[in-house]
Each structure stands twice: as C-alpha cells, then as structure tokens.
C-alpha positions in Angstrom: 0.0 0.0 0.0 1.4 3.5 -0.8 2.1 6.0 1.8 -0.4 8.0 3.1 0.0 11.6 1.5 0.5 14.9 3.9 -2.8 17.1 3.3 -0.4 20.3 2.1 1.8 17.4 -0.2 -1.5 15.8 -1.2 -2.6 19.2 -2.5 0.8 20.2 -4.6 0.5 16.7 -6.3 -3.0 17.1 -6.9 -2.5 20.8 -8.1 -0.1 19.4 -10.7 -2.8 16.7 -11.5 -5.2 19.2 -12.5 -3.0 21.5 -14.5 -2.1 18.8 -16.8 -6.2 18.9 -17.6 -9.7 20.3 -16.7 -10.5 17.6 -13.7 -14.0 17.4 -11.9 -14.2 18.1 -8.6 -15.4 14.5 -8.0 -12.2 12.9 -9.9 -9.9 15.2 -7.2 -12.0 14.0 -4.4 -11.4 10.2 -5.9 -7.5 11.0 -6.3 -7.0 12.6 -2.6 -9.1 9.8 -1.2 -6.4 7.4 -3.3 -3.6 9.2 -1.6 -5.0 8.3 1.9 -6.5 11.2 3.0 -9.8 11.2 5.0 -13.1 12.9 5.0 -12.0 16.6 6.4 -8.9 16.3 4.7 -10.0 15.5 1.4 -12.8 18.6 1.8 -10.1 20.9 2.7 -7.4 20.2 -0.1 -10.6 20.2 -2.4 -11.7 23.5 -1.2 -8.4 25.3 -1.4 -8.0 23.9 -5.0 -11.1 25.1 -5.7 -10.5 28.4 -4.2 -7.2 28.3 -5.8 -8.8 27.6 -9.6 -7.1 24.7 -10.3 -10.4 22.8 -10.1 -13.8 24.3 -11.7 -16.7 22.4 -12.0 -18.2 25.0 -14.6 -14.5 24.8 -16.8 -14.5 20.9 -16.1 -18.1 20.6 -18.2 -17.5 22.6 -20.4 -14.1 21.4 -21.6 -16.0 17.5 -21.0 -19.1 18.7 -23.3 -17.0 20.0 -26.3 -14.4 17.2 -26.4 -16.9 14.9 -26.5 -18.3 16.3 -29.0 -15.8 17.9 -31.1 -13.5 14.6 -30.6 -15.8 11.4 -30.1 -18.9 13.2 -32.1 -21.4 12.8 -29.3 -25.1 14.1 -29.0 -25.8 16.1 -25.8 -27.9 13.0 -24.9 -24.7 10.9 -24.8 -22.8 13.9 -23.2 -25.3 14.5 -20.7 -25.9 10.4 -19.2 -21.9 10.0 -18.5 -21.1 13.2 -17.8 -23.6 12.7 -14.2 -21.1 10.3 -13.0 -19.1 13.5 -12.0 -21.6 14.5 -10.1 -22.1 17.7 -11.2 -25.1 20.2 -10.7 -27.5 19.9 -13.5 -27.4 23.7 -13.9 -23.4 23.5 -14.7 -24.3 20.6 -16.8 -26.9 22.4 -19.0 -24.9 25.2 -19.3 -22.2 23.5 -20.5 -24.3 21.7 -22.9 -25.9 24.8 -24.3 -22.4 26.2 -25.4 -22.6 23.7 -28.0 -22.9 25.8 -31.5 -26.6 24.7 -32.8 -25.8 24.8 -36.6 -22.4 22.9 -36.1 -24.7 20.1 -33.9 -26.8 19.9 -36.7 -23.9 20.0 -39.4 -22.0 16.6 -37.8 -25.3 15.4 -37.2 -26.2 15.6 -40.7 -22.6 14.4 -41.4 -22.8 11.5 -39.4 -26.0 10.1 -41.1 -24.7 10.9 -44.5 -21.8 8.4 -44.0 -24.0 5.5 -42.2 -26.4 6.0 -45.2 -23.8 5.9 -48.2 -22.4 2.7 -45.9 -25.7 0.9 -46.0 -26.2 0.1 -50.0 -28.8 -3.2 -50.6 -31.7 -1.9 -48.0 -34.8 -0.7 -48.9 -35.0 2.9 -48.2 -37.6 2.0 -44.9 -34.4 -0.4 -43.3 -31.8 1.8 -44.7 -33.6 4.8 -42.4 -34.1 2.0 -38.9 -30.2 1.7 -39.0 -29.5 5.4 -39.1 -31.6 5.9 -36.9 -30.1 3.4 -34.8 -26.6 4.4 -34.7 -27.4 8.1 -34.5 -29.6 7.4 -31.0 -26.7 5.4 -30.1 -24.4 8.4 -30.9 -26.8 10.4 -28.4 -28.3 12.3 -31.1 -31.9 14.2 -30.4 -34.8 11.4 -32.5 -36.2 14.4 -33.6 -33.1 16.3 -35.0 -32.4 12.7 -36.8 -35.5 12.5 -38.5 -34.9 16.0 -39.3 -31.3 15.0 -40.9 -32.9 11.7 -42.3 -35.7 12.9 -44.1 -33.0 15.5 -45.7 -31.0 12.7 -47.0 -34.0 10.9 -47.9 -34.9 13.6 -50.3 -31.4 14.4 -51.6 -31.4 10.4 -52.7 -34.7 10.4 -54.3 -34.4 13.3 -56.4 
C-alpha cells in the first residue's frame, strides 16, 4: 500500500494533476481519497483547490461537453448520461451543454447520417432509415433532429 499523503503534499501533487487537464471536482476528491487522505482532509485540499482555480466544475463541463463532441462526435444525450457520474449540478451541466454551437450540432449530425447512409447500400429505403436511426440514438443524437437529418437525406437520394 502506498504512503499515506500529507494534506499540504496531497494538495501540490493534486495541483499538478489538474494543470495537466480540466478535472472534476469529483475525480480530485477520488485521487485525494487514493492518496490516503480522509473525509475533512480531502474537503479541505478540495476547497483550497477550488478556491485556488485549479479545479472548476463549470470549466471541467464545459471542456468534457466540447471534447466529447468535437473529438468522439457525441449528441448532448450521450454527453449528458456519462457526464452525471461527476456529479455535477444539472445547472453546470446544461450550461455547459448549451455552449454547443446549434448549426455545427446539426452540421455533424447531418454528417454523421450521411456516412451510415452511403455505408448501408442493398436496403430498402424503410431499413436503410431503422439503421440510421439506430446508430445516431446510439451516438446520443436528439430522435427528432435525426429525423430532421434523415428525411434531408432521404430527399437528396430520391431526387
């Protein structure tokens, strides 16, 4: 088992944990508890980090919300069921979701379906639609923004 980390050692190292990215509050609490420290001492450090803006719940979610969509092409339903597990408000969460540009959401969206419907060539148009659906709900796309998207590329490929 490691050592147990000193609260004022705990917080340098954990410091230097959170400059190297945006963390969650939560994930900081996880790591001090790692270290060894307990209950008051892990609210403490946290506090002082906090205080000291190397952790921001508001910066974590919003850095979380565009990677994941910018990098893994997410929907804000995907976004929004694992970003919970760092227990963070549902107000910093919305906000963070609402940064997302609207017309660039749509625009991947829209991307996204066009390549799963160029991939899927022998269905009828009725199957073809089921599987983009599909994988765009799995993506964590809106249903109603992919029906929106689909019924776009069902009129580009029928004209």
């Amino acid at each position: 088992m490691p050592r147990k980390l000193e609260p004022g050692e705990a917080k340098q190292k954990a410091a230097r944990f959170c400059a190297y990215q945006e963390r969650s509050p939560k994930e900081v609490s996880d790591k001090l508890k790692n270290w060894g420290l307990k209950g008051n001492e892990i609210d403490q450090v946290l506090q002082e980090l906090l205080n000291d803006g190397f952790v921001d719940p508001q910066r974590f979610a919003n850095a979380y919300c565009n990677d994941k969509f910018e990098f893994n092409s997410w929907g804000r339903q995907k976004i929004k069921a694992t970003i919970y597990q760092h227990q963070l408000s549902s107000n910093i969460v919305e906000n963070a979701l609402n940064r997302i540009d609207e017309e660039k959401y749509f625009e991947r969206l829209l991307e996204l379906a066009t390549k799963k419907w160029q991939s899927i060539e022998r269905d009828e148009s009725a199957k073809r639609k089921q599987k983009v659906l599909a994988f765009l709900v799995s993506k964590g796309f809106e249903t109603d923004l992919i029906w929106k998207a689909i019924e776009k590329l069902g009129n580009r490929k029928e004209h």
